[in-house]
Backbone as CSV, one residue per row, in Angstrom:
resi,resn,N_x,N_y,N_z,CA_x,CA_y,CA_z,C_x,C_y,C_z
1,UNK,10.786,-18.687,-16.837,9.725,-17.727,-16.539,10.322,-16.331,-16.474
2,UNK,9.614,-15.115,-16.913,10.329,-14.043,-17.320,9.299,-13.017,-16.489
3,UNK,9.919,-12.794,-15.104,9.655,-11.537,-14.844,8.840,-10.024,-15.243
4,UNK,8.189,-9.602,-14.708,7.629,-8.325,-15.223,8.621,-7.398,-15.080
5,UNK,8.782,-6.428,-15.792,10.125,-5.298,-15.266,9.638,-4.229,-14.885
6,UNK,8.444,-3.856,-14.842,7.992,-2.860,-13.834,6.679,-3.440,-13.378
7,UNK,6.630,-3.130,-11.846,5.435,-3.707,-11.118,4.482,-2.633,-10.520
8,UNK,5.251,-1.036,-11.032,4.638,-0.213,-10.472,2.714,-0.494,-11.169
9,UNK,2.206,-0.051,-9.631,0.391,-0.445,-9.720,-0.170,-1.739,-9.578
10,UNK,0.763,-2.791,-9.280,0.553,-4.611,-9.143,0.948,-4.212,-7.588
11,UNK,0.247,-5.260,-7.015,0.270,-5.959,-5.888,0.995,-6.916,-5.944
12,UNK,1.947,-6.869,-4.186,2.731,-7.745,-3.534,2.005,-8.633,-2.475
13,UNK,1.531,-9.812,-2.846,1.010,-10.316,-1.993,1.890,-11.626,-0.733
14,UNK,2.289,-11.566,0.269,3.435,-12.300,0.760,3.030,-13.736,0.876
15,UNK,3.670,-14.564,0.363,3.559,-16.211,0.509,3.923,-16.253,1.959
16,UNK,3.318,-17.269,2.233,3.593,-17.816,4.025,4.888,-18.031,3.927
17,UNK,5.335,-18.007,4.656,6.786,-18.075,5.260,8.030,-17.746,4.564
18,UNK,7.661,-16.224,4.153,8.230,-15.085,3.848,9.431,-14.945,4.010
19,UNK,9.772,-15.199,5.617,11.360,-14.895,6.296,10.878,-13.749,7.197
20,UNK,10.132,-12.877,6.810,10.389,-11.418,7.609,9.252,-11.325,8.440
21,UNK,9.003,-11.116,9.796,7.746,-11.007,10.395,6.805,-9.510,9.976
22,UNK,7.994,-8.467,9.766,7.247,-6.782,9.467,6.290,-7.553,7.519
23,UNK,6.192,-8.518,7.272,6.113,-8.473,6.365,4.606,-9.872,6.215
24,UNK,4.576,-10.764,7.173,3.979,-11.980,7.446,2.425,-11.021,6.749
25,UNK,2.163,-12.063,5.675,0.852,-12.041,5.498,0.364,-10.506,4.923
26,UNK,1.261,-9.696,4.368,0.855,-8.399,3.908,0.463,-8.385,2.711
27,UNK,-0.475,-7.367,2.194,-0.375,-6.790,0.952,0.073,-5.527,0.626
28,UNK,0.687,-5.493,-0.413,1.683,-3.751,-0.821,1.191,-3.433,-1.975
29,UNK,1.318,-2.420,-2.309,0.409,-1.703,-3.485,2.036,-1.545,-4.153
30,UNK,2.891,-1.483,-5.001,3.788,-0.597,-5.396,3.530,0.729,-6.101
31,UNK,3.851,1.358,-5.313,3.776,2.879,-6.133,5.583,3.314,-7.247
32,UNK,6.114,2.784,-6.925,7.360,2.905,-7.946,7.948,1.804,-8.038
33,UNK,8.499,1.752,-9.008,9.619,0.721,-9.193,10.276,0.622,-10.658
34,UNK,11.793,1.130,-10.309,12.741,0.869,-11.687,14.077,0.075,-10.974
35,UNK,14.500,-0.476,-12.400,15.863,-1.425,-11.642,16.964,-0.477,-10.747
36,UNK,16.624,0.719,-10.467,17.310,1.362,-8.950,16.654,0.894,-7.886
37,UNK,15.241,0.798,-7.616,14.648,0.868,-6.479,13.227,0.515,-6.746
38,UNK,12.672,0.195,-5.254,11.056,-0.054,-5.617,10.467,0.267,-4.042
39,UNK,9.252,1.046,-4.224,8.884,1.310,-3.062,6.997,1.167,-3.422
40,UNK,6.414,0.725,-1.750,5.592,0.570,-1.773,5.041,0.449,-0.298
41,UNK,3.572,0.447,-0.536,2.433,0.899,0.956,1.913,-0.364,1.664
42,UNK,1.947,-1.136,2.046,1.273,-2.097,2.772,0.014,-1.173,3.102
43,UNK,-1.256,-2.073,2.177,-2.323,-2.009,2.592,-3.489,-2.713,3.545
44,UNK,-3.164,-3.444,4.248,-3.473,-4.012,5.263,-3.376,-4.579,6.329
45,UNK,-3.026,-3.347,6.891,-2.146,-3.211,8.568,-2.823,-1.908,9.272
46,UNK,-3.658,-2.064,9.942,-4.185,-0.330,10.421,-3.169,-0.456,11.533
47,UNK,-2.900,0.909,11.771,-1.898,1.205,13.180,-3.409,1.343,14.500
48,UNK,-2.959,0.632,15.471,-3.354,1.308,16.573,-3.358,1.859,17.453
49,UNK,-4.487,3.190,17.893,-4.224,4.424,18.651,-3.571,5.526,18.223
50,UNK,-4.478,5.220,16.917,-4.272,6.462,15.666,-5.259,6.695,14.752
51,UNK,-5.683,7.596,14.445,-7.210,7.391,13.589,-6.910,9.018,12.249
52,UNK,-6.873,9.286,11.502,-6.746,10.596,10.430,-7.052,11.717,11.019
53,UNK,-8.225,11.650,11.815,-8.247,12.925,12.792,-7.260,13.290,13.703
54,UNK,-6.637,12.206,14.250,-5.750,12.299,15.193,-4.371,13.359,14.360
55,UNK,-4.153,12.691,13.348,-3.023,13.161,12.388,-3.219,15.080,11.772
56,UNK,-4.534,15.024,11.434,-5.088,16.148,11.003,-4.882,17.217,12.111
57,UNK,-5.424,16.734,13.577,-5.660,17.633,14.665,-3.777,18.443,15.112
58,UNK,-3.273,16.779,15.034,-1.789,17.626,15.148,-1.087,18.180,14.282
59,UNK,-1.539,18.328,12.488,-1.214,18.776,12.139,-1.511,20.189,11.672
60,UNK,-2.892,20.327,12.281,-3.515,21.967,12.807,-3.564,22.003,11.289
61,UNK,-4.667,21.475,10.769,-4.880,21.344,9.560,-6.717,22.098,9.420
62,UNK,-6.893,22.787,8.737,-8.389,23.139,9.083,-9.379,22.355,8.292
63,UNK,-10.218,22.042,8.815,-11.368,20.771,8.820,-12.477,21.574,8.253
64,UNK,-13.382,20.547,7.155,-15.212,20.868,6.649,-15.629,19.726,7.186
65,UNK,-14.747,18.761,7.334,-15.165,17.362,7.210,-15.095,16.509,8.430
66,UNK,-15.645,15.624,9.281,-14.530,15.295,10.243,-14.036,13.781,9.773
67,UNK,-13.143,13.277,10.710,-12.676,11.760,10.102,-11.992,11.126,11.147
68,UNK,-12.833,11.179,12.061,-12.856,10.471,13.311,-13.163,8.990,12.878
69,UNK,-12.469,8.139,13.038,-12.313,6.908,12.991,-11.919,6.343,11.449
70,UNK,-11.632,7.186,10.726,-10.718,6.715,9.764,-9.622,6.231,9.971
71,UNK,-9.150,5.172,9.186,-8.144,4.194,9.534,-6.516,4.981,8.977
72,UNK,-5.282,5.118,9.587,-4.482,4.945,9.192,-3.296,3.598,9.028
73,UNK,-2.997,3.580,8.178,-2.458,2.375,7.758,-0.818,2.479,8.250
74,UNK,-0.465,1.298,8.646,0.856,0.737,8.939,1.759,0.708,7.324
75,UNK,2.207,1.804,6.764,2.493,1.710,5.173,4.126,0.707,5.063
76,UNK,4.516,0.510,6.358,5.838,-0.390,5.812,6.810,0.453,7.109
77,UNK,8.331,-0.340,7.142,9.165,0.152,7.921,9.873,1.497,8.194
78,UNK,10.200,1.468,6.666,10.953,3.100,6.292,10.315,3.732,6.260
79,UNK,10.820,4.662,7.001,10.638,6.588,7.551,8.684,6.303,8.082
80,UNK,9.027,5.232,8.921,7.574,5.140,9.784,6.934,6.798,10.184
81,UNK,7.863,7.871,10.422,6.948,8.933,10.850,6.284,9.677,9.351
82,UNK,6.410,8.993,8.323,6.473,10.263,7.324,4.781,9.500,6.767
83,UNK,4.287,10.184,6.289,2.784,9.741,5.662,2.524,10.079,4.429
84,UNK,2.359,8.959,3.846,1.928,9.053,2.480,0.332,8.870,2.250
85,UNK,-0.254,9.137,0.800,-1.839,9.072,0.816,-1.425,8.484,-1.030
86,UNK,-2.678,7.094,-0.271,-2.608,6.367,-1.363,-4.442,7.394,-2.319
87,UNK,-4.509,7.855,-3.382,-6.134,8.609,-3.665,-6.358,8.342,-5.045
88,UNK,-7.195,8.850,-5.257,-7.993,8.065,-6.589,-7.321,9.917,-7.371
89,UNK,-7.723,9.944,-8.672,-6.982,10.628,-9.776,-7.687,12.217,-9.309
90,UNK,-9.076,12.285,-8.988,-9.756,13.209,-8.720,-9.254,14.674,-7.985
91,UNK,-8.385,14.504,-7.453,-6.994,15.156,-6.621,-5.511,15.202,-6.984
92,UNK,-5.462,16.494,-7.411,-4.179,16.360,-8.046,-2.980,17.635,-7.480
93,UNK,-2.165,17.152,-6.188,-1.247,18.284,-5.720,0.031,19.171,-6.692
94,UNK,-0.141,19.728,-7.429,0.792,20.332,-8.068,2.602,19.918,-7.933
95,UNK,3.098,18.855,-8.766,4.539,18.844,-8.511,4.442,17.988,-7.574
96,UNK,3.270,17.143,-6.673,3.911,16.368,-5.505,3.199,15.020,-5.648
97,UNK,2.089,15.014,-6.672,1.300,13.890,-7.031,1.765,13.051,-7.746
98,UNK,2.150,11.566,-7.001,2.809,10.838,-8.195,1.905,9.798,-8.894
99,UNK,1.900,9.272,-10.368,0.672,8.565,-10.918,1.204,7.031,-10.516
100,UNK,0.256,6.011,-9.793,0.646,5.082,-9.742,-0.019,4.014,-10.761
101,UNK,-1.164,4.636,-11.556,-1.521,3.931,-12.615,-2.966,4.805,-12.698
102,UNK,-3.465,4.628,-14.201,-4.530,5.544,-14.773,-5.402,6.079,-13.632
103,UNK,-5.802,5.530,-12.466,-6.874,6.038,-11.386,-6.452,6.611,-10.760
104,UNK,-4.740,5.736,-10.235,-4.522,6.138,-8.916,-2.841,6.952,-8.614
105,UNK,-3.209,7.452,-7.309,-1.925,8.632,-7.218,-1.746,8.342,-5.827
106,UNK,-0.467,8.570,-5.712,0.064,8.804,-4.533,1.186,10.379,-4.145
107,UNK,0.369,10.753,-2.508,0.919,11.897,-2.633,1.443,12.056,-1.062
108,UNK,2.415,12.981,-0.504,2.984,12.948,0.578,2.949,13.898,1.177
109,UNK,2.427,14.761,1.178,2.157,16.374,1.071,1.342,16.739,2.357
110,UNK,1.427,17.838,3.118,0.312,18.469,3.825,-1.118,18.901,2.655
111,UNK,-0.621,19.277,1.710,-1.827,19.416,0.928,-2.922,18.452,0.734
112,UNK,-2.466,17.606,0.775,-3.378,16.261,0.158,-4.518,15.849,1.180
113,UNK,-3.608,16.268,2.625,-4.333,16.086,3.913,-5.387,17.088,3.881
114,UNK,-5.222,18.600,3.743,-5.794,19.585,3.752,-7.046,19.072,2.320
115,UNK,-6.572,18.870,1.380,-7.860,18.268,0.692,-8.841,17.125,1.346
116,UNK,-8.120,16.545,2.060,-9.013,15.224,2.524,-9.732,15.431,2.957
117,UNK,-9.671,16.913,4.172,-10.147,17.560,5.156,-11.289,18.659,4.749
118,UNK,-10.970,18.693,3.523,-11.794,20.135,3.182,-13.302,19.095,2.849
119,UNK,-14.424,20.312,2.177,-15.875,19.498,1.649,-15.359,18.838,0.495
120,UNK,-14.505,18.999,-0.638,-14.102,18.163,-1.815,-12.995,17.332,-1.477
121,UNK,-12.952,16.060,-0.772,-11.936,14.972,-0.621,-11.960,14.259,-2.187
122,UNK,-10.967,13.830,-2.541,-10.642,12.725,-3.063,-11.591,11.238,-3.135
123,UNK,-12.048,10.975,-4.263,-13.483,10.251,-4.400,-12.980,8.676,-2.944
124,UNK,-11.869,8.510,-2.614,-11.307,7.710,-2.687,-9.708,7.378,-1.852
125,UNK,-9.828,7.427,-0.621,-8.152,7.635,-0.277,-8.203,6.516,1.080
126,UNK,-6.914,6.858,0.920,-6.157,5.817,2.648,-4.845,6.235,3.101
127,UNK,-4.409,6.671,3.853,-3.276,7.130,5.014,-2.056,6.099,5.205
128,UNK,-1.454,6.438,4.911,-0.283,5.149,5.363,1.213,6.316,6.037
129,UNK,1.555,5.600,7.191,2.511,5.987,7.673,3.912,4.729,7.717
130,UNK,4.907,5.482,6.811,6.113,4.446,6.493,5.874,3.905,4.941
131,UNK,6.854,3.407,4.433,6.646,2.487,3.543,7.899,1.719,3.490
132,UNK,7.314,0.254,2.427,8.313,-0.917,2.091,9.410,-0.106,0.694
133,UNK,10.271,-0.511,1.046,11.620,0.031,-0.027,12.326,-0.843,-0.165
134,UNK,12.963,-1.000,-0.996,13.799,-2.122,-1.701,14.893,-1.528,-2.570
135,UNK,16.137,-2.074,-2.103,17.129,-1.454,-3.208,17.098,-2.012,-4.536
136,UNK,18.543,-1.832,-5.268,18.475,-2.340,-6.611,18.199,-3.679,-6.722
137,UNK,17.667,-4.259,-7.648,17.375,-5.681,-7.732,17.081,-6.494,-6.261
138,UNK,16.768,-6.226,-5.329,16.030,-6.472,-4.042,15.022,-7.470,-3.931
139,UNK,14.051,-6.671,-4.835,12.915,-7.297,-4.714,12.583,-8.406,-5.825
140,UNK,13.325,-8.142,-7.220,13.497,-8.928,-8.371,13.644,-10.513,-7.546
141,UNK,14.775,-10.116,-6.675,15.415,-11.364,-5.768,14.454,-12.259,-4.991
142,UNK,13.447,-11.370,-4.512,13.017,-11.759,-3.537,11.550,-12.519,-4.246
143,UNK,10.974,-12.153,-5.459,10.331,-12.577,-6.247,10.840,-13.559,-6.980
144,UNK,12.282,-14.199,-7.243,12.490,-15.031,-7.845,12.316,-16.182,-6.632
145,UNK,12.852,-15.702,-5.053,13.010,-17.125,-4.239,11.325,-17.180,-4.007
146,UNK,10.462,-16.511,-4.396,8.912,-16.815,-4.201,8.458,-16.040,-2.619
147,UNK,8.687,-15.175,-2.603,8.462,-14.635,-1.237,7.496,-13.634,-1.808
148,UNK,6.843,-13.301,-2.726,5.734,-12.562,-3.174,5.019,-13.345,-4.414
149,UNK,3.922,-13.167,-4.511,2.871,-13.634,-5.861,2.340,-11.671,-5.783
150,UNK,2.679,-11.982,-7.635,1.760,-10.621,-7.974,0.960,-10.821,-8.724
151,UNK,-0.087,-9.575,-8.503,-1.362,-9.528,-8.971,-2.072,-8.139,-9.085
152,UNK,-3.077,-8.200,-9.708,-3.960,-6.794,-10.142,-4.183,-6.188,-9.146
153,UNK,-4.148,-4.609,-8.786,-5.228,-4.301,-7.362,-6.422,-4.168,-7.867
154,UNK,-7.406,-4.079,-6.751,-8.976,-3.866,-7.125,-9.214,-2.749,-5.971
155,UNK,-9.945,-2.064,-5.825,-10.466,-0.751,-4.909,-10.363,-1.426,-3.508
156,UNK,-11.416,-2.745,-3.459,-11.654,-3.071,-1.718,-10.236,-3.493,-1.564
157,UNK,-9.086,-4.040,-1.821,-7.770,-4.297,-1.500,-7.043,-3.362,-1.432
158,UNK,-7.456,-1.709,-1.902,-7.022,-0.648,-1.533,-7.153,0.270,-0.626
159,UNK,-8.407,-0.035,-0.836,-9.433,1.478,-0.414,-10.696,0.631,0.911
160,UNK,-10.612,-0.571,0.783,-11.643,-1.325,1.839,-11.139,-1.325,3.494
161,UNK,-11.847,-1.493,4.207,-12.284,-1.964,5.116,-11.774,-2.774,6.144
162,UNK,-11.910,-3.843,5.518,-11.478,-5.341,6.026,-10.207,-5.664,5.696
163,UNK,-9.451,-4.487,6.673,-8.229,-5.418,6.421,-7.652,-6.709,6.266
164,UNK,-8.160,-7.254,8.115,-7.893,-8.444,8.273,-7.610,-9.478,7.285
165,UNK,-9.430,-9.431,6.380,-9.149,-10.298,4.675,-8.442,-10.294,3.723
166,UNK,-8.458,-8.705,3.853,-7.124,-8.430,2.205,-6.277,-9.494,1.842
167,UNK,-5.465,-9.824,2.933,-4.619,-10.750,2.378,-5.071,-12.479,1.398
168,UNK,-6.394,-12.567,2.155,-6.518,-14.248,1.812,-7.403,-13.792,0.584
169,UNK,-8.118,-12.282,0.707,-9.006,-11.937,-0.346,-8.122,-11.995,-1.789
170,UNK,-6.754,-11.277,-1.635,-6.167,-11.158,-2.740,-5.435,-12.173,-3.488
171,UNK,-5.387,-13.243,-2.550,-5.225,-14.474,-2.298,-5.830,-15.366,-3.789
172,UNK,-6.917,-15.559,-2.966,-8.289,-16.136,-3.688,-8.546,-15.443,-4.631
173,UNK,-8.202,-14.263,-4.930,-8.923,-13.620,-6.054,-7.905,-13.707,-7.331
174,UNK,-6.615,-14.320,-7.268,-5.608,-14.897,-7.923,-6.088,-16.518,-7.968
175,UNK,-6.803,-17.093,-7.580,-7.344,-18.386,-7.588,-6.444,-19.462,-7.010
176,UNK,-5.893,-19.128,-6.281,-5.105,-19.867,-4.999,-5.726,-20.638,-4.132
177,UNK,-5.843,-21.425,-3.954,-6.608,-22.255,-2.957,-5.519,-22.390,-2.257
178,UNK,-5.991,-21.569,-0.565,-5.054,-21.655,0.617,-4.904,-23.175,0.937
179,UNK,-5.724,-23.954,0.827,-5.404,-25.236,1.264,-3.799,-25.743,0.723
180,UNK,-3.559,-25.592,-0.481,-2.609,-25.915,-1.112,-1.354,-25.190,-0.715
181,UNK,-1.307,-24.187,-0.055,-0.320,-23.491,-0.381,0.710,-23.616,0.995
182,UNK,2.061,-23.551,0.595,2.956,-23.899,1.340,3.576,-23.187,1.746
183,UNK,4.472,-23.035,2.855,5.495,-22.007,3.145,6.648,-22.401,2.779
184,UNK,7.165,-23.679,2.080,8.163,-23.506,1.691,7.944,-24.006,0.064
185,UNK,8.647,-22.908,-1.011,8.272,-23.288,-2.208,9.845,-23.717,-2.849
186,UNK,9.929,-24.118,-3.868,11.352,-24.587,-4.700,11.117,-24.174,-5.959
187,UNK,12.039,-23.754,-6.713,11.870,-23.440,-8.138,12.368,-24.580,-9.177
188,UNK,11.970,-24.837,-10.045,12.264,-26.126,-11.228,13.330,-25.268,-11.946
């Protein structure tokens, strides 16, 4: 079986019994990945006792909009204070917008915030503080012992709601029947 060699814009979805608890049951969007490195957002983890306003207010950011109870996301371990914005193409920060596939961009910027904030947001966005990183061949590794299944993203696994589901949603939507599935797998 032959590997994809770039996964940037596929989803990491974690098989049960992973090894890593920061990792139990997540989904990750990858926004990069070459055989140096691969980094990516866990999309379904909201932090709590944190909401975009909260982030906005301390970052004395000026508001059209408000976004009181918007979710920020738990984006992964590394550089937990730093925030990235996963947004649809509609928004584009000069020099800081990176393409993670034809729709979608990811950007790290006070700007991006200040757009979110203004009357013209981004058709489309989500907050993540931290992300998953992987050195060279890392994750190749970690996809060969079966500790991820990849798959397409779709908007609600990005951009939805329900966290909680994401995972079994993205699950099922690969046609997995959880009944079957094991935490410990073997390769032929």
């Amino acid at each position: 079986m032959q590997m994809e060699t770039d996964l940037t814009g596929k989803l990491l979805i974690a098989m049960p019994g992973i090894g890593d608890p920061r990792f139990d049951r997540t989904v990750i969007l990858v926004c990069a990945h070459s055989p140096d490195f691969a980094m990516g957002l866990v999309v379904n983890r909201p932090m709590d006792g944190i909401d975009l306003q909260t982030v906005i207010d301390q970052m004395d950011i000026p508001q059209e909009t408000v976004l009181d109870g918007v979710t920020v996301l738990e984006g992964g371990p590394v550089a937990a204070e730093r925030g990235f914005v996963l947004h649809t193409d509609d928004v584009i920060c000069d020099g800081a917008t990176m393409e993670v596939d034809d729709e979608l961009c990811m950007t790290a910027t006070r700007e991006i915030l200040a757009a979110i904030a203004s009357a013209t947001p981004p058709r489309k966005f989500v907050m993540a503080l931290g992300y998953a990183g992987w050195g060279a061949g890392q994750l190749e590794r970690e996809l060969a012992q079966n500790a991820w299944l990849v798959g397409a993203p779709d908007a609600d696994l990005i951009f939805g709601e329900a966290h909680e589901h994401k995972w079994r949603h993205a699950l099922t939507r690969m046609g997995v029947d959880l009944s079957r599935l094991q935490s410990d797998a073997g390769n032929a």
